[in-house]
N, C-alpha and C positions, 0 to 999 in steps of 0.2 A: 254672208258676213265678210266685209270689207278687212284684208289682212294687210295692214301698213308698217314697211319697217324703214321710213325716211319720214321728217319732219315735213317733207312735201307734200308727199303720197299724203300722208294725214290731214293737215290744214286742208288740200282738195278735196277730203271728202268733207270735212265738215263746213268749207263753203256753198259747196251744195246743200247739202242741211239748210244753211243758213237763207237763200234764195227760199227755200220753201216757208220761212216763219218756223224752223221746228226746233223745238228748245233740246241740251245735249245734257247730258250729266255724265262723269266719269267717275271710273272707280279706279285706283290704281291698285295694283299689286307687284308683288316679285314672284308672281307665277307661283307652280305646283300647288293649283289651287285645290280648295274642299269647299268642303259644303259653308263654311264661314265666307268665305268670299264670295260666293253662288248667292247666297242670303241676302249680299250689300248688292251685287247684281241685279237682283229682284226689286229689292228696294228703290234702285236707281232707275230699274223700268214704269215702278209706281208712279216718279217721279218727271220724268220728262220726255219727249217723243222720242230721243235718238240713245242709245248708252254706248261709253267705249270703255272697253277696259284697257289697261294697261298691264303689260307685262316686262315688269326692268331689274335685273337683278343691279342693287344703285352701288357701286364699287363704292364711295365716297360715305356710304353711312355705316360700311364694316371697319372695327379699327383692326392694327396688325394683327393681332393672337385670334382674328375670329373667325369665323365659319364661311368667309365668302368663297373657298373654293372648292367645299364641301355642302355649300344652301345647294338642297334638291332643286331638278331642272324635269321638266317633262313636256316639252314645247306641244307636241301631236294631243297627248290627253287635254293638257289646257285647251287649245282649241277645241277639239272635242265637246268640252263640256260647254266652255261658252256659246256655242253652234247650238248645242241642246234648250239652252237658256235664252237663247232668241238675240245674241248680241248685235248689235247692229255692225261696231267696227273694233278691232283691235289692233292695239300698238303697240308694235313688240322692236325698238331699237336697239341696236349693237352699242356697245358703249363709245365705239369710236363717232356714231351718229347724234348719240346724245350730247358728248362731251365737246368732240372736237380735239384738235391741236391749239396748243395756248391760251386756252381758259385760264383763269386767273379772276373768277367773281363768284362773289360766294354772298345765301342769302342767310339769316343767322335771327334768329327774336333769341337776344343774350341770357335776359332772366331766367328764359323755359328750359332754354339749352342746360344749364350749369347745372341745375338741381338735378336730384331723383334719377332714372339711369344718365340722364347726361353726366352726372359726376363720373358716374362707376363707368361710361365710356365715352372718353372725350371728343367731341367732333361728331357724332355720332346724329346729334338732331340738327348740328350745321349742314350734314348730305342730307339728311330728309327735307329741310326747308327748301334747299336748293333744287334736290329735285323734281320736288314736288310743286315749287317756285315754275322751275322749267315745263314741265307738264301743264298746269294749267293757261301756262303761252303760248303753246303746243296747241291745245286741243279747244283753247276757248271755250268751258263747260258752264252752264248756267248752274252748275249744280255739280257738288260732289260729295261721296258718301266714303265715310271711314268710320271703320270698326273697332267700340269702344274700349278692345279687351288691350288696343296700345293707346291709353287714355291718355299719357302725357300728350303722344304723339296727337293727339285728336285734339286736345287745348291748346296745344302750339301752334297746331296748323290755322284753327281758329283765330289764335290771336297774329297773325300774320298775314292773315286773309284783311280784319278789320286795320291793324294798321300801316298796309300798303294799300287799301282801299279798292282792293280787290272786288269785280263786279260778280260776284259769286257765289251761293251759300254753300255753309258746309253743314251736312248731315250727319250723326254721328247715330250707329247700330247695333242695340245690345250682342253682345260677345256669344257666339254659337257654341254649344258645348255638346261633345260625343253622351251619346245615353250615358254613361256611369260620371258624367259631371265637368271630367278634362276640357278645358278648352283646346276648342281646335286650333292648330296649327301646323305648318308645313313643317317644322321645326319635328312633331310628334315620333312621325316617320322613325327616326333615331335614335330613340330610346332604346335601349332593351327590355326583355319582356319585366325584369324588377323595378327596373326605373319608371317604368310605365307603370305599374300599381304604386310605384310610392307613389307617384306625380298626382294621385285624387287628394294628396293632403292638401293641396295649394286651395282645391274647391271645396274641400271641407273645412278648412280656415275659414272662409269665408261664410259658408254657411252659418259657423255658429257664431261669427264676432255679426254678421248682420242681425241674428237674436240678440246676443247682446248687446248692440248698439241699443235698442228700444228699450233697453233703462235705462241711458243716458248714463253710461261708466265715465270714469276717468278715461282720459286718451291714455295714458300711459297704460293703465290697467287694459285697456282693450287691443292695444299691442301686444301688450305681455301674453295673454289670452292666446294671438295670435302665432306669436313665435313658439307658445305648447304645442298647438295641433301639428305647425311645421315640423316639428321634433319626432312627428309619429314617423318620420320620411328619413333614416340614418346615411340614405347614399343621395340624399339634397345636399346643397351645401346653400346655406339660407343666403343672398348676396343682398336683400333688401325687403324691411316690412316697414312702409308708409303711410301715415292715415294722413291726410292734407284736405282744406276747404274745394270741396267736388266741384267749386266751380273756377276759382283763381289759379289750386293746388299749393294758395298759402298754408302755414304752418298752424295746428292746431294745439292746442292746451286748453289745462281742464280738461272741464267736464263736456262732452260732446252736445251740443245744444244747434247742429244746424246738421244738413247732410254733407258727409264728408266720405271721401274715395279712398280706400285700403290698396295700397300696392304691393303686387309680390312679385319680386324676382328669386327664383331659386334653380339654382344651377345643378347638373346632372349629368356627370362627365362635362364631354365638351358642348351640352344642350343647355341653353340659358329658358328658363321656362317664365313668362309674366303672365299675371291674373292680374283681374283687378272686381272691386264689388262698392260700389255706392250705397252704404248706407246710412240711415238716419233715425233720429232717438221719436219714439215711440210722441205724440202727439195727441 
């Protein structure tokens, strides 16, 4: 496994690649991976001869009050695991390599950014596009895979890929869940042990509003539904419940008549937790 922490070292190995005819696909992450990200891993092996991951913790997508210099860090296990998982290369930059001195360009899709967490934090999908903009210039991947359970994030990238005309598809990966339902997250880690049994309300929301969805409720009612079960959780603090068109994330009303994606942000101390659940009225 090719370990690259310069924008050099990386482009050279995957010129080589490229000499051979062999297609790449990447996966990015912010490291202190699990088995959710091992999953998109896998998937990206499915998919093309060569996989890299990425590992960056992106200073530019935390705003002030947030967890950037508290996100768990595990460099040796990362490795580890990806070695286990057959990765071909990985790209693990310092932020001074990524950034540079005097940057000053930023890549932004406005409509995706503003809505849904981009409201609740501002600037927040402007670092992701950009660096994930930067990544894909970086590693040239025929292919990349992201994991559904940050859905916005997965339809923004999508729609920035299409309209910079980006030579590259994007894969998106149902959301990996611990046995009792939690989605994984690196984020998990810091719970404590109550906050951790509330945290199954988020996947038990979902459960019953995707029953309910298949009679075709009112949206309003099927929110409402929603923010009950949250209720079962007294040390959440609900910061967002969204049902929006699964595939635009335009606004929904009425009565639910297509498939549409449930968003949950609930916060837990200083642990912001998202789910999300795609579903649709009974046919």
């Amino acid at each position: 496994m090719e370990i690259c922490r310069t924008k050099a070292e990386m482009r050279a190995v995957v010129r080589g690649w490229r000499r051979k005819g062999e297609t790449i696909a990447v996966v990015p992450t912010m490291g202190y991976l699990h088995e959710g990200h091992l999953s998109l891993v896998r998937k990206a092996k499915a998919e093309a001869d060569r996989v890299v991951t990425t590992i960056f913790v992106n200073p530019t997508q935390f705003g002030p009050n947030e967890d950037l210099d508290t996100y768990p860090r595990d460099e040796a296990r990362d490795q580890a695991l990806l070695e286990q998982d057959a990765v071909d290369a990985v790209f693990m930059p310092s932020v001074e390599e990524m950034y540079g001195a005097g940057g000053d360009t930023y890549v932004e899709v406005p409509g995706l950014s503003a809505i849904l967490q981009g409201a609740l934090r501002p600037g927040h999908f402007r670092g992701v596009s950009t660096v994930v903009s930067k990544l894909f210039n970086i590693v040239t991947p025929d292919i990349a895979v992201f994991g559904e359970k940050d859905y916005q994030q997965l339809v923004l990238i999508k729609q920035m890929v299409r309209d910079l005309d980006a030579p590259l598809k994007i894969i998106g990966h149902p959301t990996v869940r611990e046995a009792d339902g939690l989605a994984m997250s690196s984020r998990n880690v810091r719970l404590s042990s109550e906050q951790r049994k509330e945290a199954l309300a988020l996947s038990q929301s979902l459960n019953e509003a995707e029953q309910l969805a298949k009679g075709a409720p009112q949206i309003t009612d099927l929110e409402a539904a929603v923010r009950g079960s949250l209720s079962d959780a007294p040390l959440g603090k609900v910061e967002s419940v969204d049902i929006r068109d699964a595939e635009t994330l335009a606004e929904l009303g009425g009565a639910l008549d297509r498939p549409a994606v449930i968003l949950l942000a609930v916060r837990f101390g200083t642990v912001l937790l998202i789910d999300q659940r795609v579903v649709s009225p009974a046919t």
